[in-house]
N, C-alpha and C positions, 0 to 999 in steps of 0.2 A: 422567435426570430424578429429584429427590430431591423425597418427597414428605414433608411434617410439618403436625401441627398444633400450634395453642396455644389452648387455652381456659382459662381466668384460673380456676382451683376453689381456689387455695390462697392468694392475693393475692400472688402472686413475680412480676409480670410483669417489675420492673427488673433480675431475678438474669434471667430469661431471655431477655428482651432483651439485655442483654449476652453471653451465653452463643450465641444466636445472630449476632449481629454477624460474627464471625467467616465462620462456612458462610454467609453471607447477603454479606458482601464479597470470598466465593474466585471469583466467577468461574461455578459451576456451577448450569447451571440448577436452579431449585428452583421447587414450586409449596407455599405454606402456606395451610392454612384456620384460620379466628379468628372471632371475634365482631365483626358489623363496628364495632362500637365501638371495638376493638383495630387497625383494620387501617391507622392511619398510626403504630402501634409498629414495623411491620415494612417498612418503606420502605428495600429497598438493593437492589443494582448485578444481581443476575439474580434476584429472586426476585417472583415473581406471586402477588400475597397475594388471597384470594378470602373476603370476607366470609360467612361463613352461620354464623346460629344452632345451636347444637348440637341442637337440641333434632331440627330439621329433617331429622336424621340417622336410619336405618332401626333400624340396630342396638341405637345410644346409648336411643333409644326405646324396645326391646327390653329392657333392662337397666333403666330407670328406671321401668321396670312392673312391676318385681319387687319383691315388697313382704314375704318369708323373710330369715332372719337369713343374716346375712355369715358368707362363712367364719372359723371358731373361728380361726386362726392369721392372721386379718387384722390390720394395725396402726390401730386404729380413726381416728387424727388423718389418714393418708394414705389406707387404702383403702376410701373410701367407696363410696356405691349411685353417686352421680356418676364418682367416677374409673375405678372399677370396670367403668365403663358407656361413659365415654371410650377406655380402652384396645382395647376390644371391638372400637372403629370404627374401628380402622384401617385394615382391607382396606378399607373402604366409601370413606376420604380416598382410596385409591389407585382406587376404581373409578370414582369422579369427575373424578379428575386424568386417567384413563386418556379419559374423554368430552372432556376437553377441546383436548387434544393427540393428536400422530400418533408417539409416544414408541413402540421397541417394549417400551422396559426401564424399569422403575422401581423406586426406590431408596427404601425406606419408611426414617426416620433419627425419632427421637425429640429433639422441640427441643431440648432439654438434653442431648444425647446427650456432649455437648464436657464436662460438668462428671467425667465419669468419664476421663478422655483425658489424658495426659500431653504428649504428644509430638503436638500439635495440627496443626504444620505438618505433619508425615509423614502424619499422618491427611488433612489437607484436599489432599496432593500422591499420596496412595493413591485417595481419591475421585474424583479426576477422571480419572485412569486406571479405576478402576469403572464411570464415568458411560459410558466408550466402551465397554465390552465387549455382547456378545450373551449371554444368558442363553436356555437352552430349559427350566428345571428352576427353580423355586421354591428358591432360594439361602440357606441362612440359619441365624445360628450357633447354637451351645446349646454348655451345661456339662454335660449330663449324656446315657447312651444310648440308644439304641431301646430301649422295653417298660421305662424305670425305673419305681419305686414312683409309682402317684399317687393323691392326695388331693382333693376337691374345698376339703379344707379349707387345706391348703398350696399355694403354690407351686410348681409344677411346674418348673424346669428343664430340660426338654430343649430347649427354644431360651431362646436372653437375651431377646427379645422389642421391644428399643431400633433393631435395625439388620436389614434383608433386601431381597435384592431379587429382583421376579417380571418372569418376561416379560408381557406383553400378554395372549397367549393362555390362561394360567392364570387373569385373574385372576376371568373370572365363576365360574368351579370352585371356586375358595377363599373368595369370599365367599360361595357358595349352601353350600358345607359349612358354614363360619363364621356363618351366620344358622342354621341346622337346630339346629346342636350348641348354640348361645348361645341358642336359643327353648328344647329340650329342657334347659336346665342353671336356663332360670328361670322353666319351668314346673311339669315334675317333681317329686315332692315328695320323692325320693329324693338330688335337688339344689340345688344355689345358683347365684346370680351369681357368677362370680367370677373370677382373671386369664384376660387374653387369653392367657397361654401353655397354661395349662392346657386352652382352648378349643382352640389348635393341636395340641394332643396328639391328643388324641380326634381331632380332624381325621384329622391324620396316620395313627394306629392303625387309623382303621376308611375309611380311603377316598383318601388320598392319598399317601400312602409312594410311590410312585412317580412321582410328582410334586416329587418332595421330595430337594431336594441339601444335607444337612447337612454341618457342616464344625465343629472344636471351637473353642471362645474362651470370655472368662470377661464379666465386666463393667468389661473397659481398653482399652487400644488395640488388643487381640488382635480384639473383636467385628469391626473393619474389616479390621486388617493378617493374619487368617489367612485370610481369604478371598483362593484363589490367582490 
């Protein structure tokens, strides 16, 4: 089960509407969440689009209550207090998706994931082979190692942060770490809001490495096609 959202923050919905088209006519299930404003953009052959305001979200709330400066190495036209605050949610789209169905595995995929992707078909014929496997271990790639340099003011790579997938069983553990570490980064005054990867780090570092089955890729077809 492939879970994604789309919330319109940039006015691109026709680049990603078309972008999803694709993973939305492969065949494999998928659940997206939108504005229900948006939810007859996303009308194709397996995908369950579920209307909910953003705003209605625990975490995305979290973040838009935070009222310190962004981090210094953010690109101001993209990473706003909103997107900033979207990225954050997306354990939370997966612990919704997980209420709704009796999935054990789910497959978090960033809408637009397909505009970094060369070789689309091999990706969308490696996905549905993904969609059947078992996962026991928090799946998911990154560019960079355990314990790299981090910044709250940069971008963290140790995961790409587009593509992973969790079992069932992890996922209230990753999102009660993922709410602790994202309430402490924008309350703190030693912190900010700021990417979801950078959140997963700290995760990772101080409470779930063991939980956590890393694998390398960059941001192209490798994010899907090195996962074995």
């Amino acid at each position: 089960m492939i879970v994604t959202c789309y919330y319109n923050l940039n006015n691109n919905l026709t680049t990603y509407v078309d972008l999803f088209s694709i993973l939305g006519n492969s065949g494999i299930p998928i659940i997206l969440f939108t504005d229900p404003s948006l939810v007859s953009h996303f009308i194709f052959q397996s995908v369950t689009v579920i209307g909910t305001p953003i705003e209605t979200f625990e975490l995305y709330s979290i973040g838009m209550k935070y009222n310190g400066p962004l981090p210094s190495h953010s690109t101001p036209t993209k990473d706003t207090k909103e997107f900033l605050s979207l990225m954050n949610t997306k354990i939370e789209f997966i612990k919704k998706a997980a209420e709704m169905t009796e999935d054990d595995t789910f497959l978090w995929m960033d809408c637009g994931i397909l505009r970094i992707i060369k070789n689309k078909e091999r990706i969308i014929n490696k996905l549905k082979v993904i969609n059947q496997k078992k996962f026991t271990k928090i799946t998911i790639p990154g560019c960079w190692g355990f314990e790299s340099p981090f910044s709250i003011d940069k971008v963290n790579w140790r995961f790409c942060g587009g593509f992973f997938a969790i079992p069932r069983h992890h996922i209230d553990t990753f999102y009660t770490h993922s709410k602790n570490v994202l309430t402490d980064f924008c309350t703190l005054p030693q912190y900010k809001l700021t990417w979801e990867t950078n959140v997963w780090y700290i995760v990772e570092y101080c409470a779930a490495k063991d939980m956590i089955d890393w694998y390398f890729a960059d941001h192209n077809d490798s994010i899907i096609l090195n996962l074995s």
